[in-house]
C-alpha positions in Angstrom: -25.5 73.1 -8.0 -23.8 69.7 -7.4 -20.6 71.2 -7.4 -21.4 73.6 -4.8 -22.8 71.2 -2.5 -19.6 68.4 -3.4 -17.4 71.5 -2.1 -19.8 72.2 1.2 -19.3 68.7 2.1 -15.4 68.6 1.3 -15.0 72.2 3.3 -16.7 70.6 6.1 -15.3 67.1 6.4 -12.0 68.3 6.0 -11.1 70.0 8.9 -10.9 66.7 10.9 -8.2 65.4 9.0 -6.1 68.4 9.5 -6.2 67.8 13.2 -3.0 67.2 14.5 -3.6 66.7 18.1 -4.1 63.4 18.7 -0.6 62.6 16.6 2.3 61.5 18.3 5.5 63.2 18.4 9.1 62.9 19.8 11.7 65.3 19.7 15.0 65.8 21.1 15.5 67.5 24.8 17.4 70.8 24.8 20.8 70.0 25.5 21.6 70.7 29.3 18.6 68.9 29.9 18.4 65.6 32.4 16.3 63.4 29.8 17.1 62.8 25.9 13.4 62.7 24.6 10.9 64.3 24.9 7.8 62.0 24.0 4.0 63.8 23.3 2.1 60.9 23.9 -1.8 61.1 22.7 -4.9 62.0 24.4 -6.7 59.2 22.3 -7.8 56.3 24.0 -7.2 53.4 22.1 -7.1 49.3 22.5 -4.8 49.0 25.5 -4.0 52.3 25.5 -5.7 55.1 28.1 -4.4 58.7 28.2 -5.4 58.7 32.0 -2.9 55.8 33.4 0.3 56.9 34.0 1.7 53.3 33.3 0.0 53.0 29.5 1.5 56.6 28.6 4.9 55.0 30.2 4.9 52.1 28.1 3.8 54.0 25.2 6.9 56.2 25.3 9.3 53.8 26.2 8.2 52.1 22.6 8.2 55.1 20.8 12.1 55.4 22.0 12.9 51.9 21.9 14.8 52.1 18.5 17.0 55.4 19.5 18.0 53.7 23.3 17.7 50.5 24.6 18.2 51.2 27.8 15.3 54.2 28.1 13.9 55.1 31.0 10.9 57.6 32.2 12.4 60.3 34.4 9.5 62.6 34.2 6.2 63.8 32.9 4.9 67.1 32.5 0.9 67.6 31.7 -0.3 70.9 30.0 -3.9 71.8 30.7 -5.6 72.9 27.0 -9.2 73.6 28.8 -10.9 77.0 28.4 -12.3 76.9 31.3 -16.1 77.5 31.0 -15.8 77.2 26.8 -14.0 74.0 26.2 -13.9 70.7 27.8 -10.9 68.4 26.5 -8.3 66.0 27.8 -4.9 67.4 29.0 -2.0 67.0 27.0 0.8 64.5 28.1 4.3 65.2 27.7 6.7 61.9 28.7 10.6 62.6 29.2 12.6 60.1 28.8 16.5 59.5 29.4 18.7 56.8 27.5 21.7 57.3 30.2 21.4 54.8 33.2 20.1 55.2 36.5 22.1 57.7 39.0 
């Protein structure tokens, strides 16, 4: 019967560490593309860190970045809407783009 119960509570906690929308990710633009990066900053709040400024998800990409190009620069964001409307309530996702070439 302990077994059973151990599994119940390992089935159920697991889940949240399987999550993977809060992580952070940066890939490489298509080519063609005006921006090098693209930067998936995370919905997270965190200590000096808010998903809803525009400056904080900035500066958060820019770091991410920092080792590839020192000379990065935001040239654009792009913010996809993951609500179901009337079902779920969450925070958008934020997508930074981010050049290494210098301003035009």
């Amino acid at each position: 019967m302990a077994r059973i119960w151990a599994a119940v509570l390992l089935l159920a906690v697991l889940p949240g560490w399987t999550d993977t929308r809060g992580m952070v990710r940066v890939d490489a633009a298509p080519p063609g593309r005006p921006y090098d990066f693209v930067v998936h900053v995370p919905k997270i709040p965190d200590i000096k860190y808010n998903p809803l400024v525009r400056e904080d998800r900035n500066r958060m990409a820019l770091g991410l970045v920092r080792g590839e190009c020192r000379k990065a620069r935001v040239v654009g964001e792009d913010i996809v809407d993951t609500e179901i409307y009337g079902i779920t309530s969450s925070l958008p996702d934020y997508i930074v783009l981010v050049s290494c070439s210098p301003k035009r």
